[in-house]
C-alpha positions as CSV (number, residue, x, y, z in Angstrom):
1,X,-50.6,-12.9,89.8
2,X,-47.2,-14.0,91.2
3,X,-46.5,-15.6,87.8
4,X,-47.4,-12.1,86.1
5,X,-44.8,-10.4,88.2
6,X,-42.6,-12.3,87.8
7,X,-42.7,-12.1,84.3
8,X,-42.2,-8.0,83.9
9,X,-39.2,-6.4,83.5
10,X,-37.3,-4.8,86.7
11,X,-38.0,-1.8,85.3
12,X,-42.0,-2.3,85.0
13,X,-41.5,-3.8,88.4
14,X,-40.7,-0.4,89.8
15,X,-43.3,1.6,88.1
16,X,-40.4,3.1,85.1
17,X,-41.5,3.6,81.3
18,X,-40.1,0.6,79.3
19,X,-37.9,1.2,76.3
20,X,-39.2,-1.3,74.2
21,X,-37.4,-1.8,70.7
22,X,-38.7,-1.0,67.4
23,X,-41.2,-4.1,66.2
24,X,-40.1,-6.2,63.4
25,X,-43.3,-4.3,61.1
26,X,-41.5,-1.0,62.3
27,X,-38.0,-1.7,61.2
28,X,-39.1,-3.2,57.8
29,X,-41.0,0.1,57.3
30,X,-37.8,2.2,58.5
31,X,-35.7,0.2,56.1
32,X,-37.8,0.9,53.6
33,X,-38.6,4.3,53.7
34,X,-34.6,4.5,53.7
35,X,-34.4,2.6,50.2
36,X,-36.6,4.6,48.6
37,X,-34.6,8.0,50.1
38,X,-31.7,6.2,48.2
39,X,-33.5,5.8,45.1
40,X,-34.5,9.1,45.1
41,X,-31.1,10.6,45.6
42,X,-29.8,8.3,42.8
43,X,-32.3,9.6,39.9
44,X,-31.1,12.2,37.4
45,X,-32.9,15.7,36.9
46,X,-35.1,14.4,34.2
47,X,-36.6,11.4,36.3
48,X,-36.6,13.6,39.3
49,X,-39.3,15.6,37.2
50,X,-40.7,12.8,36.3
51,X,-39.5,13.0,32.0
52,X,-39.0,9.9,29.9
53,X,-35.8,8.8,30.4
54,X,-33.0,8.0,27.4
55,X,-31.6,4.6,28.3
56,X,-28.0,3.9,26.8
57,X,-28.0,1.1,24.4
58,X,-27.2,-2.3,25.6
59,X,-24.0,-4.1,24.0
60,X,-26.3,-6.0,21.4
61,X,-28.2,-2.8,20.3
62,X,-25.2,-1.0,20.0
63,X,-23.8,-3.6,17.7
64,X,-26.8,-3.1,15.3
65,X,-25.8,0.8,15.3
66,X,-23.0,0.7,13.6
67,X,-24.2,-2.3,10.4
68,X,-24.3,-0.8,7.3
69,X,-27.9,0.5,6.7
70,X,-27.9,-1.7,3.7
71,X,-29.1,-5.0,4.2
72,X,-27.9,-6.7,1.2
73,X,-24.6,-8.8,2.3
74,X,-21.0,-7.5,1.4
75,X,-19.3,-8.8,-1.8
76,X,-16.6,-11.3,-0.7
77,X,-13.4,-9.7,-1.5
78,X,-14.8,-6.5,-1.7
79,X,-12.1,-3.4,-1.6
80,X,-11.4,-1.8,1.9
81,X,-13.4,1.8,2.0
82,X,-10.9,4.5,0.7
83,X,-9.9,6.6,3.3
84,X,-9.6,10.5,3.5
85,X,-5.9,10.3,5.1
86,X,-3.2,7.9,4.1
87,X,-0.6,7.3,6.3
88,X,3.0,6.8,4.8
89,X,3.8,3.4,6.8
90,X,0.2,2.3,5.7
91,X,1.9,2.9,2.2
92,X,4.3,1.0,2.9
93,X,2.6,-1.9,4.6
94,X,0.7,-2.5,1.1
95,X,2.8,-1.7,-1.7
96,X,5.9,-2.4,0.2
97,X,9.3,-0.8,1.5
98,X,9.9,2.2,-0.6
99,X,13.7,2.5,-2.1
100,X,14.5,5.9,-4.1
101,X,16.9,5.7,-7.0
102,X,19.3,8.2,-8.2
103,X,17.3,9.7,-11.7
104,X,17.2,12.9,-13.8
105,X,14.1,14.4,-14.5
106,X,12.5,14.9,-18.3
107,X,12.1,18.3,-19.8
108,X,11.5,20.0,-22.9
109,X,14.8,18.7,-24.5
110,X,13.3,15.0,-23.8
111,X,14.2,12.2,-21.1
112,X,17.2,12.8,-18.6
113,X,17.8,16.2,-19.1
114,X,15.9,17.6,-16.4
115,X,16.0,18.2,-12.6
116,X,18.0,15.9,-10.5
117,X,16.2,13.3,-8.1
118,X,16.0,9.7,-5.7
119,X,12.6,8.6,-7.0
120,X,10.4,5.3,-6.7
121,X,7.5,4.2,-9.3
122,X,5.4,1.2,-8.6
123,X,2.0,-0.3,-9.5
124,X,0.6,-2.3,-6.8
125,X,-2.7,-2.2,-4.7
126,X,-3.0,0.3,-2.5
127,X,-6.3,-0.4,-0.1
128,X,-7.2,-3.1,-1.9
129,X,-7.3,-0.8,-5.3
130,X,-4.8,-0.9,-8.1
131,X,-2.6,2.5,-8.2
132,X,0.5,3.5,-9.2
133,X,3.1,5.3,-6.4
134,X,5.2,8.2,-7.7
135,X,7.5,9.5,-4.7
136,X,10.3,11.7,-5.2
137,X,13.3,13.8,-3.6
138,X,13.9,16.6,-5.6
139,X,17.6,18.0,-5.3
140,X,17.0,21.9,-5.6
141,X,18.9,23.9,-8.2
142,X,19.5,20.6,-10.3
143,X,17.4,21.7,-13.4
144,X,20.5,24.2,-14.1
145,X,23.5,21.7,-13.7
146,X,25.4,21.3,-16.6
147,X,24.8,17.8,-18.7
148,X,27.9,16.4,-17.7
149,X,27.4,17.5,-13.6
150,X,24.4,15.3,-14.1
151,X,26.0,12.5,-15.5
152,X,28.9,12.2,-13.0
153,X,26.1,13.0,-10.2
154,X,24.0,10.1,-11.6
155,X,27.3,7.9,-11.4
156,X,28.2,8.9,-7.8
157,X,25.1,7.9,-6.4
158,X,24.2,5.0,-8.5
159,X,27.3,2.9,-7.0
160,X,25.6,3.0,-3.7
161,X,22.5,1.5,-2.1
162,X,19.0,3.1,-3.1
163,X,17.9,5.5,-0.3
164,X,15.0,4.2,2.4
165,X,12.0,6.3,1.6
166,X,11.3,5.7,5.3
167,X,14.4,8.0,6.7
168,X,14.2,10.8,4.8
169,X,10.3,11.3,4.3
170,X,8.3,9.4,6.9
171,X,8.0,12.5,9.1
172,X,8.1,15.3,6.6
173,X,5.2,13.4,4.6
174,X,3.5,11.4,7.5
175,X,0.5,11.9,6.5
176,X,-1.2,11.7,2.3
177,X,-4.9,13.6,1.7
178,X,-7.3,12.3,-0.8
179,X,-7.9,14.6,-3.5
180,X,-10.6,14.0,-6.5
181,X,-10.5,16.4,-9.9
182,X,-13.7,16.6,-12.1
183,X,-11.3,15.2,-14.6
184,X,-11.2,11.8,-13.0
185,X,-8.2,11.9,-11.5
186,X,-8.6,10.4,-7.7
187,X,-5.1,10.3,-5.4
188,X,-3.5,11.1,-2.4
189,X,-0.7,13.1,-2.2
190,X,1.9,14.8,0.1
191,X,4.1,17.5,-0.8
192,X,7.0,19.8,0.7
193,X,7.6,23.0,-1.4
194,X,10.0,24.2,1.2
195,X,14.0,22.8,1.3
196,X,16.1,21.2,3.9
197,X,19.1,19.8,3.7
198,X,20.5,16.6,3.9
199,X,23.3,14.7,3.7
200,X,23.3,11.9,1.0
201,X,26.5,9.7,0.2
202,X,28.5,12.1,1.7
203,X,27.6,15.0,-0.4
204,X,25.3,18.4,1.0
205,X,22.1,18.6,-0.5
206,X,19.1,21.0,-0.7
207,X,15.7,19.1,-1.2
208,X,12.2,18.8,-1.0
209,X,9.6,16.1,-2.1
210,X,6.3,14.9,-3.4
211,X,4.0,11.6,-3.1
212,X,1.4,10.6,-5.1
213,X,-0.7,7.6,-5.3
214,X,-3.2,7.6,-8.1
215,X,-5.5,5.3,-8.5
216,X,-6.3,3.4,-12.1
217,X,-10.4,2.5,-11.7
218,X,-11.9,4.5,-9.4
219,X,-15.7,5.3,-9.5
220,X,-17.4,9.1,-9.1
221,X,-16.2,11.4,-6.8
222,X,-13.8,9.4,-5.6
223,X,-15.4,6.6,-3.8
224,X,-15.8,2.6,-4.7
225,X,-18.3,1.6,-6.4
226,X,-21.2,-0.3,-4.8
227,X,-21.1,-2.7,-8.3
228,X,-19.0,-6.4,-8.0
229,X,-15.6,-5.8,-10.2
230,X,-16.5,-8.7,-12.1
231,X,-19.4,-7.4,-12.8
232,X,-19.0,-4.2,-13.4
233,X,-15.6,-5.4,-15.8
234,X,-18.5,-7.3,-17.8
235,X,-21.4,-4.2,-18.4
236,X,-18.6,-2.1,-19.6
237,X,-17.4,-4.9,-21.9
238,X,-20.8,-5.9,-23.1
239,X,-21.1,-2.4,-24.4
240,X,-18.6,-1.0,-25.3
241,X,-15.8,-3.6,-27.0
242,X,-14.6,-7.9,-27.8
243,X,-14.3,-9.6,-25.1
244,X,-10.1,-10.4,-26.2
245,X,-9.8,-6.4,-26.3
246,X,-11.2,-5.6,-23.1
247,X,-9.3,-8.3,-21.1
248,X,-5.9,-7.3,-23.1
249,X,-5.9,-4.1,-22.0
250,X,-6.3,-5.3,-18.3
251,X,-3.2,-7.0,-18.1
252,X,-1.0,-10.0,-17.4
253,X,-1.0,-11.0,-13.5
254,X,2.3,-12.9,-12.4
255,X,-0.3,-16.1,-11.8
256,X,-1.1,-16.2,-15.2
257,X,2.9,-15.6,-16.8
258,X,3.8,-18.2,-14.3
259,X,1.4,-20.6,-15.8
260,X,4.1,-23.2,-16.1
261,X,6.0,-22.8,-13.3
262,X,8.8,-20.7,-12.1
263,X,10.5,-17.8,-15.0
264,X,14.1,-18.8,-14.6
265,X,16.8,-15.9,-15.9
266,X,19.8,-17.3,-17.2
267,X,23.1,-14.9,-17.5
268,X,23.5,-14.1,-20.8
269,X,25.2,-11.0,-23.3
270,X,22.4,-9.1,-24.8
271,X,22.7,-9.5,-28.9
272,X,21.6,-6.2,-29.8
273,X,22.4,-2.9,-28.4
274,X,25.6,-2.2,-26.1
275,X,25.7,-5.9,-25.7
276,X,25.2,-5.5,-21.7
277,X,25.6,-8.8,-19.2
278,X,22.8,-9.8,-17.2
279,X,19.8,-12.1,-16.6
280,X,17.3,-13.1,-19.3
281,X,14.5,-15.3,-20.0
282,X,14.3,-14.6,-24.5
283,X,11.0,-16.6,-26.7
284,X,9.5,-18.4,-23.7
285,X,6.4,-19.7,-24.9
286,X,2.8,-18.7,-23.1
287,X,-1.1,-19.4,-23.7
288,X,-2.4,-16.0,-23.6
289,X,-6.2,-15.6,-23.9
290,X,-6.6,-18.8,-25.7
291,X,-4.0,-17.9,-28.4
292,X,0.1,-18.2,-28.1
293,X,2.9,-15.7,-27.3
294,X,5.8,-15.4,-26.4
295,X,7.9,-13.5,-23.5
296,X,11.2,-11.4,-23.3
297,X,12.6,-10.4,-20.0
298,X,15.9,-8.8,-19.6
299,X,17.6,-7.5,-16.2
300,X,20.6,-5.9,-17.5
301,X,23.8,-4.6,-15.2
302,X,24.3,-0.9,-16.1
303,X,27.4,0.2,-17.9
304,X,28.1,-3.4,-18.7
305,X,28.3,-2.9,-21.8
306,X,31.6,-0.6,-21.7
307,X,33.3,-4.0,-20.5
308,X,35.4,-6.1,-22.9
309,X,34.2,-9.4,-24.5
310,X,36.9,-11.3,-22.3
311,X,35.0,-9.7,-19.1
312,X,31.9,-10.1,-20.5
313,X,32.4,-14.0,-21.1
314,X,34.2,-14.8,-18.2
315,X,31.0,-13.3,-15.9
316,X,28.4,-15.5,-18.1
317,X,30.7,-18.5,-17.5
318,X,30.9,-17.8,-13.7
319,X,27.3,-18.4,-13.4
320,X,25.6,-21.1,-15.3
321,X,25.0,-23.1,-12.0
322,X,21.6,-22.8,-11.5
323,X,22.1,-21.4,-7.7
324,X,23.3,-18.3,-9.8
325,X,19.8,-17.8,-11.7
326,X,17.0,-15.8,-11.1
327,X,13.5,-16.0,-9.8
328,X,11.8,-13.6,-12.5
329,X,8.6,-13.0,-10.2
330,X,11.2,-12.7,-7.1
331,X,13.4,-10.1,-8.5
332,X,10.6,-8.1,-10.3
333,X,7.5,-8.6,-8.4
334,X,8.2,-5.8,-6.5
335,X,8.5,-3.3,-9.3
336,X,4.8,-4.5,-11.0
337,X,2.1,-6.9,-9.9
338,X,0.6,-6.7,-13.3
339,X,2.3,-6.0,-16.9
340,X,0.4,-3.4,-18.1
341,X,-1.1,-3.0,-22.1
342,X,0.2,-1.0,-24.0
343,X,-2.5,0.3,-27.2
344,X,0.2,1.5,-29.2
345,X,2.1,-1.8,-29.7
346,X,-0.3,-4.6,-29.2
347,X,1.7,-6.2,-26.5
348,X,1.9,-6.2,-22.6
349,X,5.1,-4.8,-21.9
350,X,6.9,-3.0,-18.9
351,X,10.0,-0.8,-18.5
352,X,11.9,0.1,-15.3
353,X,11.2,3.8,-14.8
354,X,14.3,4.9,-12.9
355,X,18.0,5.2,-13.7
356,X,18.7,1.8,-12.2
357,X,18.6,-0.3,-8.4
358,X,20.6,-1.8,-6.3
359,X,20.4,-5.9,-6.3
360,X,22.4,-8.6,-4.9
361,X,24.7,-10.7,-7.3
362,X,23.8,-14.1,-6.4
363,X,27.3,-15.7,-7.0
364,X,29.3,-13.4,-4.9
365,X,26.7,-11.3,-3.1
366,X,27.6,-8.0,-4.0
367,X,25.5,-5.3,-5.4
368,X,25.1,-4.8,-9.0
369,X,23.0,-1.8,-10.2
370,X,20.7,-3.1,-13.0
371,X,17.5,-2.1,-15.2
372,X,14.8,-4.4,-16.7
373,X,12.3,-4.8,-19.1
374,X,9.6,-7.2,-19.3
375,X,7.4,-7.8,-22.5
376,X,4.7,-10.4,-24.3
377,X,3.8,-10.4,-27.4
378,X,1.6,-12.7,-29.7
379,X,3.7,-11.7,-33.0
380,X,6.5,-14.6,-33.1
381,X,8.8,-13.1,-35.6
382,X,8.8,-10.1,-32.8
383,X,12.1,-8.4,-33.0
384,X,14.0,-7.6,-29.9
């Protein structure tokens, strides 16, 4: 009994209620009950009434949302989607910086004697599809100039540098929109009807501008076809024409003119015409299709050929070193990455749209404005 006594409490010893703490079972239960308070709190409305839930999709299943619904594998190579907008620097980034030279216009009375502009052409690829790239600056009023107001306009610009596309028209024409015609005719395109003014070579000018990007091969309504380009290159030819034809009229890449290595120009004085000064690579022989031709490229300085023989000489003679030469593909590459067919003649030939551009005289690095034409032919006895 003493030992019992001893054991109580102080408080049991005097007769007082103990205050004995919660048992371990009671705590785990209060803890518990608690959690599942929490839980309860943390459910949405839908669980709260007790409705299937929609669980997010984990980082794997979200992955497999956004495949192509196809399963078949993508083409290697295949063309970037086409997209509904066309930003100008994207422009830019594929067919390259855009450069506007000093140009007038065709009308009804034939080449030059329209409306004055700074335009750029190019063929190139523009997301991953061949197009060609029309942009221009129209000056406003110019179609009414008098012939020789043009021509002394023409000259005033053309001694200076071609215009960056960039400054006058990346924020005006930000942004291109995909149009497609039932006629076949797929492009983007940008335009400004309404004038501002600008300043260009010191001289006020009102002007607005236009961009268009149209592309050569594109499939219905607008959109690539599902079909391999080799493929599809080899139904159409199957059924329709020679296999010679067919690939003539797809043109001559840069790999396959350059076949034997680097198209030097040499300076020479043209034989026929105005007899201008400039770079040229005349009856350079090429395997074409299995069958010989040969090519004719001339980059000529404009109004050279208003210069006396003594001038004209002396400038040949000043650069026969072959530091002095030029890269063909280097200078030109820019201009066309493929030298289109032409049906009419039964060659591949290219012509430099504009009035001229600027280029750097390698021998004393100044700038010459110049022209080109580029052309291959299988007759030898081809006349140039």
């Amino acid at each position: 009994m003493r030992q019992a006594a001893r054991s109580r409490s102080p408080r049991r010893a005097r007769g007082e209620p103990s205050t004995r703490s919660p048992s371990r079972r009671k705590g785990a239960r209060d803890a518990e009950a608690e959690s599942a308070a929490l839980l309860q709190r943390s459910r949405s409305p839908r669980q709260a009434r007790g409705e299937p839930t929609r669980r997010s999709p984990s980082r794997r299943q979200a992955a497999k949302q956004v495949e192509p619904e196809s399963s078949e594998p993508l083409e290697r190579g295949a063309p970037r989607p086409l997209p509904k907008k066309l930003s100008f620097a994207d422009l830019e980034k594929d067919i390259g910086v855009i450069r506007l030279a000093p140009e007038m216009k065709s009308s009804d009375k034939g080449e030059g004697h329209g409306a004055a502009c700074f335009r750029f052409r190019a063929e190139g690829k523009v997301c991953d599809h061949a197009a060609s790239v029309l942009v221009e600056l129209n000056v406003c009023g110019s179609g009414s100039w008098s012939h020789n107001k043009k021509r002394e306009w023409l000259e005033k610009h053309g001694r200076h540098h071609a215009l960056s596309a960039k400054e006058y028209l990346s924020e005006r024409l930000a942004e291109l929109s995909w149009h497609s015609s039932s006629e076949g005719k797929d492009e983007w395109s940008a335009r400004r009807r309404a004038h501002w003014d600008v300043v260009i070579h010191g001289e006020s000018l009102h002007v607005n501008a236009d961009i268009h990007v149209v592309l050569h091969h594109s499939s219905p309504r607008g959109q690539p076809s599902a079909i391999p380009k080799r493929a599809r290159s080899q139904s159409r030819r199957d059924a329709s024409q020679p296999k010679e034809s067919y690939e003539a009229e797809e043109g001559l890449t840069w790999r396959e003119l350059c076949k034997s290595g680097k198209l030097m120009l040499k300076p020479q004085i043209a034989k026929t015409g105005a007899q201008t000064v400039g770079w040229r690579l005349h009856g350079h022989v090429l395997v074409v299709k299995g069958e010989e031709a040969k090519l004719y490229i001339d980059v000529n300085i404009l109004n050279s050929g208003e210069w006396t023989r003594e001038q004209k000489d002396r400038w040949v003679e000043d650069r026969k070193r072959l530091a002095f030469h030029l890269d063909a593909q280097a200078v030109l590459g820019h201009y066309f990455k493929v030298l289109p067919w032409c049906k009419r003649t039964g060659s591949w030939q290219w012509r430099f749209k504009g009035w001229s551009w600027g280029m750097d005289d390698p021998k004393d690095h100044q700038e010459v404005r110049v022209n080109a034409t580029a052309k291959v032919g299988f007759d030898t006895r081809w006349a140039h």
